[in-house]
Every structure is written in structure tokens, then in C-alpha cells.
C-alpha positions in Angstrom: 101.7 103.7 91.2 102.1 102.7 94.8 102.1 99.1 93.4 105.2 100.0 91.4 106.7 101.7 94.4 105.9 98.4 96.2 107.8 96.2 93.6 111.1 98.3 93.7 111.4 99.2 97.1 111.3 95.5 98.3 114.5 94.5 96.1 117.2 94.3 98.9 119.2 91.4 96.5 119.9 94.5 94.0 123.0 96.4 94.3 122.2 100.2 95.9 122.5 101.7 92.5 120.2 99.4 90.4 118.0 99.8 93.4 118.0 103.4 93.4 117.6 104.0 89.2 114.4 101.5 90.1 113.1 103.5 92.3 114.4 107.5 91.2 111.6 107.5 88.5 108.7 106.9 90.7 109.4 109.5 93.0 109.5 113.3 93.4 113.2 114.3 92.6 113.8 115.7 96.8 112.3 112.0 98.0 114.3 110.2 95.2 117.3 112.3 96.3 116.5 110.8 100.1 116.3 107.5 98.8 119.4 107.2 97.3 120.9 107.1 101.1 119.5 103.8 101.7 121.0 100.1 101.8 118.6 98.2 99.5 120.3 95.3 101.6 118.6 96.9 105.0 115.1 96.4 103.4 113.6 94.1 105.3 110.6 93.3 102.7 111.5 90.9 99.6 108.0 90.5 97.7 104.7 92.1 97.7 102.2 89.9 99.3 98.9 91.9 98.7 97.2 94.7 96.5 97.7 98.0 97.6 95.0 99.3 100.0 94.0 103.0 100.0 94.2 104.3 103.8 93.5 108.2 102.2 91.6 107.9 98.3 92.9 110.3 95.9 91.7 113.4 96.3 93.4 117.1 96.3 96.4 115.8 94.4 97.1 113.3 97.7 96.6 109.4 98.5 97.9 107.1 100.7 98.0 103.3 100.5 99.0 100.1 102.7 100.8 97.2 100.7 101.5 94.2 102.4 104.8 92.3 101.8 106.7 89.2 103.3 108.0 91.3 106.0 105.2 94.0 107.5 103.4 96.5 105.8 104.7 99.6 103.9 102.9 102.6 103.6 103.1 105.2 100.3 102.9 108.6 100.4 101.5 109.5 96.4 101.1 113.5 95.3 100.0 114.1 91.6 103.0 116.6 90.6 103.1 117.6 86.3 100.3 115.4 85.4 101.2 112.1 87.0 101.4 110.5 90.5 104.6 109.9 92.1 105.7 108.7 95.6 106.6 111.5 98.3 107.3 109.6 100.9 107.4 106.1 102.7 106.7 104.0 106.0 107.4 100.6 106.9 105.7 98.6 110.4 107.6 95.7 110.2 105.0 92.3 111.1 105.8 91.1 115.2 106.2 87.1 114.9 
């Protein structure tokens, strides 16, 4: 899940709609509803770069992971909500060249 997060987030070339309908069915509909602020085009990440990395394992219905992209590193939030795991929130530390 946090890999599929990953994928859609860092898509600044698509329009904030297309973006947003990527994105919308990952998430928990109040953090979807957040999202659909954003400028895909202010997303500094444009491909994944590494495997997501679990900074807090599943467990109680939470996890956390670390994926690395072209840009820095973005941090998913994931709660299991109705049966499946969906994103609750995101973090990005952009990389210091």
C-alpha cells in the first residue's frame, strides 16, 4: 500500500485532477479530502527510487514506512480502516545536495 501511495503521489506531470482520482482511493476519505488541495506540480519527487522501508511494522491497525524517490524521502502514514490499509497521512524531507 505505501508503495502504491509512493507511485501516485510522485506524479507532478499529471493534471491536479487525474492526480487526485490517483491518489483519493488509497486514502481515508478526510486525508483524500486534504489532498485534493495540493498542486501535483509542487511535488518535488517524480519516481520512486527504493522499496518502501517500515520505520513502525504493522501492528494495532498502524504502520509507517520511508520510500525513497528522486527528490528526498516520503514518509506514509497507513491505518487498517473496513478491512484494508489505506494512507492517513504523509511527510516529505526533501534530499540536501
Amino acid at each position: 500500500m505505501a508503495a502504491a501511495f509512493a507511485a501516485a503521489w510522485a506524479r507532478p506531470d499529471l493534471t491536479a485532477q487525474q492526480w487526485w482520482e490517483q491518489l483519493a482511493p488509497l486514502c481515508e476519505p478526510a486525508f483524500g479530502r486534504t489532498l485534493r488541495t495540493v498542486d501535483p506540480a509542487r511535488v518535488p519527487a517524480t519516481r520512486i527510487t527504493g522499496r518502501p522501508v517500515a520505520v513502525q511494522p504493522p501492528k494495532d491497525g498502524r504502520a509507517t514506512y520511508r520510500v525513497a524517490t528522486d527528490a528526498g524521502t516520503l514518509s506514509v502514514a497507513l491505518a487498517a480502516i473496513d478491512g484494508r490499509w489505506v494512507a492517513v497521512d504523509n511527510d516529505f524531507v526533501r534530499t540536501v545536495r
